[in-house]
N, C-alpha and C positions, 0 to 999 in steps of 0.2 A: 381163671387165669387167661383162656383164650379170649373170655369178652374183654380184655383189659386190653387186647392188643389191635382190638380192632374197634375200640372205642366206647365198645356198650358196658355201661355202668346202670347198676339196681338204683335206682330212687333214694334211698337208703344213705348208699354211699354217695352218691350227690349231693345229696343234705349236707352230710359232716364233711366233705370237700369245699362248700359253699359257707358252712358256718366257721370252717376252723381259718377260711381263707378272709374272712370277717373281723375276727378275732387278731387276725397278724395284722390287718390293715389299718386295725384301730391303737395294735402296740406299736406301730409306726408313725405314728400321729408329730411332726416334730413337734409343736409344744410339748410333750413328753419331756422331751430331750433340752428344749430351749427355754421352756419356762419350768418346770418341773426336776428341772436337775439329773434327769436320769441320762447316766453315761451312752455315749454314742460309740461306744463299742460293739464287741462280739456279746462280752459278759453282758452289756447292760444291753441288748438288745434280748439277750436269753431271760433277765428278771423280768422284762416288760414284758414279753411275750409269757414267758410265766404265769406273772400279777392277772394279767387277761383272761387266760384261760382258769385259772383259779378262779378269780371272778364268775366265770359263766358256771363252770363246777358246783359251784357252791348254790348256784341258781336251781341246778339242775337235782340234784339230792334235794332238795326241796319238791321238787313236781314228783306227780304221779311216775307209776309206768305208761310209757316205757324210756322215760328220762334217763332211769340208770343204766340204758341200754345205749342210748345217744352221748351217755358222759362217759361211758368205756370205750364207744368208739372212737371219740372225741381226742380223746389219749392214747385210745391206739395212733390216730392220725397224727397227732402233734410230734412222738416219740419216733416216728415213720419220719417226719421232715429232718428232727433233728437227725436220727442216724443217716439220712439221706446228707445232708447239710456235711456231717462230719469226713461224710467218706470221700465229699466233692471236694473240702479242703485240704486231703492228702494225708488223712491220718491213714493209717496201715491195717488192712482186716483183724490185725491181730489186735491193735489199739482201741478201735472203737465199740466192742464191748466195754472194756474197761471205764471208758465213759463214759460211753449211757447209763455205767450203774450209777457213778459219780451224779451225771445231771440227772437220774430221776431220784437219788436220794437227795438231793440241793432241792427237787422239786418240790418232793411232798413233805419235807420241812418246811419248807416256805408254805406250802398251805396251811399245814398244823397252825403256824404262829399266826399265818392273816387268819384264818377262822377264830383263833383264840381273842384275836384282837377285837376283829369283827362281829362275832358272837356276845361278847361283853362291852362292844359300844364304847371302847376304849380307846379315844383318837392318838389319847399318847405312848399308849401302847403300842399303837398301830404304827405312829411314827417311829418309835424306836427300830420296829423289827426292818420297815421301812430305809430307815437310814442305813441300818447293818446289810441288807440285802439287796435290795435295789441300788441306793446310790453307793455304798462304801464309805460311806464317812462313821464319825463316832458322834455325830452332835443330831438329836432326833428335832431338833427346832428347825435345823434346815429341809427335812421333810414335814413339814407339817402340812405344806401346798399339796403336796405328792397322797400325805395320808387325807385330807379334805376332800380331794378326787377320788380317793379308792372306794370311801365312805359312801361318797354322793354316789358313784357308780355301782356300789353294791347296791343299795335304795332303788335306783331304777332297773339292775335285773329283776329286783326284786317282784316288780307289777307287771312283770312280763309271761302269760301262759309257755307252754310246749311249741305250741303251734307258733304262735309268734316270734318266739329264741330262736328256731328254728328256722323259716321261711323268711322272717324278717330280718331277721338278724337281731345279736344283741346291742341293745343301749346303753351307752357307758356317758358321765357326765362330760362337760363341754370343761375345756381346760383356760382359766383364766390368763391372761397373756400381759405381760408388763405393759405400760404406757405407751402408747406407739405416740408419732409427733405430732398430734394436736395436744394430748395430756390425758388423751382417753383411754381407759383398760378397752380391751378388745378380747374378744370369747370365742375359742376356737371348738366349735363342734365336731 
């Protein structure tokens, strides 16, 4: 506690300061939001940031140890922001328990289903849960763009070691982008 206040931070916690600050940067991406349909809210800013970290998650239960050590940190870090996040918008001590259980049970539902999707290579699967969760609609064809990135982005954590998720950060696919005015798609990495 006293190294925190005078700035020395373990190695350790630098990494998953570094990687989870990676992970928000990438669920900010606005093609997200502008081609991909995902709400520019509070809510939809909480799915995508979700969607993200589940992604590396699932990368992570994958690797050796001490990956499952980096992916508990990882949520400790992210569950840290958000209760940090809740209290700065004036929810009440006595409130923000209540929902952090609320967002971590919203949480690890939504992984349940994208692993289930994921795991069985099931795009329309993936769209559906996709469309119920991330954007709010009831029609999973309007996520298919959404679920086509999660796909390609799972693929390339996929060929990523420990050392590389970590130090380099993670790779997540490049988001395709409507026509700009010549007539050309344009590809946001």
């Amino acid at each position: 506690m006293i190294g925190r206040l005078f700035g020395r931070t373990n190695p350790r916690e630098r990494l998953i300061r570094e990687l989870h600050g990676r992970i928000n940067t990438a669920a900010r991406v606005p093609a997200l939001y502008t081609a991909l349909g995902v709400p520019d809210t509070v809510e939809g800013r909480f799915e995508c940031l979700s969607l993200h970290v589940i992604l590396v998650l699932r990368r992570l239960h994958h690797l050796p140890d001490p990956a499952a050590d980096v992916a508990q940190d990882l949520v400790n870090a992210v569950f840290l922001q958000l209760d940090s996040s809740l209290r700065e918008s004036g929810i009440g001590d006595f409130g923000v328990p209540k929902r952090m259980k609320k967002l971590g049970a919203a949480f690890y539902g939504r992984a349940a289903g994208y692993d289930a999707a994921l795991d069985g290579a099931d795009a329309d699967a993936l769209a559906k849960v996709l469309a119920r969760n991330v954007l709010g609609i009831d029609n999973p064809a309007d996520a298919a763009g959404l679920a086509r990135y999660v796909m390609a982005s799972d693929r390339a954590l996929a060929g990523l070691d420990l050392d590389t998720l970590v130090e380099t950060g993670p790779v997540f696919a490049s988001i395709e982008t409507p026509a700009g005015p010549a007539g050309q798609s344009g590809v946001l990495r």
